[in-house]
C-alpha positions as CSV (number, residue, x, y, z in Angstrom):
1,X,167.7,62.8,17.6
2,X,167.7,63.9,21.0
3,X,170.0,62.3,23.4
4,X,167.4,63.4,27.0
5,X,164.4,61.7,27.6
6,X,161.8,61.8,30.2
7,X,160.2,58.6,32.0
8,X,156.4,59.3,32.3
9,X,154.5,57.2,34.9
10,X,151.3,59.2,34.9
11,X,149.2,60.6,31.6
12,X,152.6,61.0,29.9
13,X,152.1,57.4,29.4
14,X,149.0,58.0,27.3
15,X,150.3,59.1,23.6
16,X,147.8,61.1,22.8
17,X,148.8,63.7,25.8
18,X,151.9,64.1,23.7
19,X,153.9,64.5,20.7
20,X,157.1,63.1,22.3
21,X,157.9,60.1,19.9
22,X,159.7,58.1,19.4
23,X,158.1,56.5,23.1
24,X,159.8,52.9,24.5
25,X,158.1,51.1,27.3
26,X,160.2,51.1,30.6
27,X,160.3,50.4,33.9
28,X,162.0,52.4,36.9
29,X,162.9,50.5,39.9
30,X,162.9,51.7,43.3
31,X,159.9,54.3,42.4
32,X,156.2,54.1,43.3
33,X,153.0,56.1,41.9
34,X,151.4,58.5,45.0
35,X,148.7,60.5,45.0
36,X,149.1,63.9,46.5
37,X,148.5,67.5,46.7
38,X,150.7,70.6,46.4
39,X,149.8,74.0,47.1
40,X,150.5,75.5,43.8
41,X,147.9,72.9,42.4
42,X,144.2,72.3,43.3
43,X,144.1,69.4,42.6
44,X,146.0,66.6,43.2
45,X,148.3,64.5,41.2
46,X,150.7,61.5,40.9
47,X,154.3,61.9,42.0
48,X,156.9,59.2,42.0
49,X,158.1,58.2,45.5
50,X,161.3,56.4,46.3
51,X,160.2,53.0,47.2
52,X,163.7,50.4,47.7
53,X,161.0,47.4,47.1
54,X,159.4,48.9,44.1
55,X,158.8,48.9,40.0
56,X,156.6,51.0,38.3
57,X,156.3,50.6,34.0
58,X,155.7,53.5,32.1
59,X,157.5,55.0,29.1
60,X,160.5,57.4,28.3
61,X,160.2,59.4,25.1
62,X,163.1,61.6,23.9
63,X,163.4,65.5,24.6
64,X,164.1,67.9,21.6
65,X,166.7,70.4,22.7
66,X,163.7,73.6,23.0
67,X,161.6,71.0,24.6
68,X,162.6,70.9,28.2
69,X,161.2,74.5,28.8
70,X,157.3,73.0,27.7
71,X,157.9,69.6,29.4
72,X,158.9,71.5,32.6
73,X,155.7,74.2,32.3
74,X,153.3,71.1,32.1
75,X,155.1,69.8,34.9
76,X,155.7,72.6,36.9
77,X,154.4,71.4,40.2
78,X,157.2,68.3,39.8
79,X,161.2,69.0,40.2
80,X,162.6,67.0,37.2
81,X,165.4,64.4,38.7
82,X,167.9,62.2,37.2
83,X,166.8,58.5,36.7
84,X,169.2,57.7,34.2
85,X,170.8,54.5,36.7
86,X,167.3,53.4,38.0
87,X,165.3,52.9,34.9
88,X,165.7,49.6,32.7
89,X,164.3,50.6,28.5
90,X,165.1,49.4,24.9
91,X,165.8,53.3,22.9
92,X,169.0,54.1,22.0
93,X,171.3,56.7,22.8
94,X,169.9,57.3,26.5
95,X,172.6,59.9,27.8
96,X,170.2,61.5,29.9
97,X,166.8,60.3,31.6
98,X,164.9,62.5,33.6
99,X,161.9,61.4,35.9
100,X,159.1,64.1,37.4
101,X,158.2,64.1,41.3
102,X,156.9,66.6,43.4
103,X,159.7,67.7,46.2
104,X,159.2,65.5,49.3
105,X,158.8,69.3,51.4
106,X,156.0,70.3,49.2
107,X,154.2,67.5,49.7
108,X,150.8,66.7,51.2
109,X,147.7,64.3,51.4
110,X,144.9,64.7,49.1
111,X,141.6,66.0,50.8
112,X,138.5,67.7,49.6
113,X,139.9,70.5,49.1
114,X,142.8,68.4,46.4
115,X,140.5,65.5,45.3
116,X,142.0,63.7,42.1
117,X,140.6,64.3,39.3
118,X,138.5,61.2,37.6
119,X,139.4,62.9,34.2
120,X,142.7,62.4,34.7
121,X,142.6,58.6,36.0
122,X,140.9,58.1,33.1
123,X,143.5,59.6,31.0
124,X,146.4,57.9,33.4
125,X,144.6,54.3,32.8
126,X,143.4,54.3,29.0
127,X,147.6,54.8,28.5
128,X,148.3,51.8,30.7
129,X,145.6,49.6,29.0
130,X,147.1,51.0,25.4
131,X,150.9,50.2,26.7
132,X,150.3,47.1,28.9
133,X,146.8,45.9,28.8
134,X,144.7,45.0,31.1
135,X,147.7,43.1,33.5
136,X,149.4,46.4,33.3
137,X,146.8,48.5,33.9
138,X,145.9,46.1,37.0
139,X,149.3,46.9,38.1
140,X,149.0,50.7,37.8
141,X,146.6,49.8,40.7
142,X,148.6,47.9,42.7
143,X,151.7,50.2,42.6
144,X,150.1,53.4,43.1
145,X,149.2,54.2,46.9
146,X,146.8,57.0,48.3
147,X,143.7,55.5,47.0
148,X,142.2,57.0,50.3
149,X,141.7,60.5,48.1
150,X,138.5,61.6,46.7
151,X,137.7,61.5,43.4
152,X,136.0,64.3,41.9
153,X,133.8,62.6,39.0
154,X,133.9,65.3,37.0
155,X,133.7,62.6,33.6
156,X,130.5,64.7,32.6
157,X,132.5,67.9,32.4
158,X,136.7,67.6,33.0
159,X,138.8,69.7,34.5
160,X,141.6,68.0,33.1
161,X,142.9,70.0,30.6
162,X,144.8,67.1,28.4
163,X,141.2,64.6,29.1
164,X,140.7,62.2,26.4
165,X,137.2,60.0,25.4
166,X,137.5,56.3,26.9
167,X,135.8,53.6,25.3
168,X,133.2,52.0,27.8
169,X,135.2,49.1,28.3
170,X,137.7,51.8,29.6
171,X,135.7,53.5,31.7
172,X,134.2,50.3,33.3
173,X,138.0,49.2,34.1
174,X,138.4,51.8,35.9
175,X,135.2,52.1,37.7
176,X,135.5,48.2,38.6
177,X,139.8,49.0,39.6
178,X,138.2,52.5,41.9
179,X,134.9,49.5,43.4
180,X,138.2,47.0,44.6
181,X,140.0,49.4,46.2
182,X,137.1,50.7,48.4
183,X,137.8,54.4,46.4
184,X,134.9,57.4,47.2
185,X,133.9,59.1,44.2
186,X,132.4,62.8,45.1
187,X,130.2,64.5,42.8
188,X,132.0,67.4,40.9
């Protein structure tokens, strides 16, 4: 077995995005979820930011030795960083841990122009509610900023290209999580 493993915050926490196994649940400290844009992507994403007073769960799943070069392509808006000292897990054999976030130059707000996409929330939160429940898909919420963005709804057709069907207690968790936090949905 692979000795590198990845630390997925984002839809790399949903299993079914993936054939990385075996995945452990795990937490990073001094990280927290953004959403932003990047030039090279329409729309836009979550990064990882450093945050000093922050933990964000997610899970780390091992690397096969070919597998970097496809884990990289699917990220290829993120620079992959080390996160081997900052992230607490249970798998064995961790030599090296890599986590994904866009470069802090590259960086910018999301706008109408770089709405996030619904699909993907969707696909972000059903792996939270699978990993953690409902507490730590509550938590997603809370330690993810930039919930200014629009969000396309494109539920009816997605643009995501890894979009999974949500249950409709799924979808109404995260229609009730986008109604607290005041979120604009645009039409798609």
């Amino acid at each position: 077995m692979s000795s590198a493993f990845f630390f997925g915050y984002g839809s790399l926490v949903n299993r079914l995005t993936h054939g990385f196994t075996p995945a452990h649940r795990a937490r990073a400290r001094g990280w927290r979820r953004a959403w932003r844009a990047t030039e090279i992507r329409e729309v836009a994403y979550l990064t990882a930011i450093p945050d000093p007073d922050c933990e964000i769960e997610g899970l780390i799943a091992p690397v096969p030795p070919d597998g970097w070069a496809a884990l990289d392509q699917r990220e290829h808006a993120y620079e992959r960083r080390d996160a081997l000292s900052c992230v607490a897990h249970e798998a064995p054999e961790v030599a090296q841990l890599a986590i994904y976030a866009i470069a802090p130059e590259k960086l910018s707000l999301p706008s109408e122009a770089h709405p996030v996409l619904l699909s993907y929330l969707d696909v972000v939160i059903q792996g939270y509610l699978a990993e953690y429940g409902l507490a730590g898909a509550e938590r997603f919420f809370a330690t993810t900023t930039g919930w200014e963005a629009p969000i396309l709804d494109d539920r009816a057709a997605p643009r995501y290209p890894r979009a999974q069907r949500l249950a409709d207690e799924e979808r109404a968790f995260v229609d009730a999580g986008l109604a607290a936090l005041g979120c604009r949905k645009v039409a798609a």
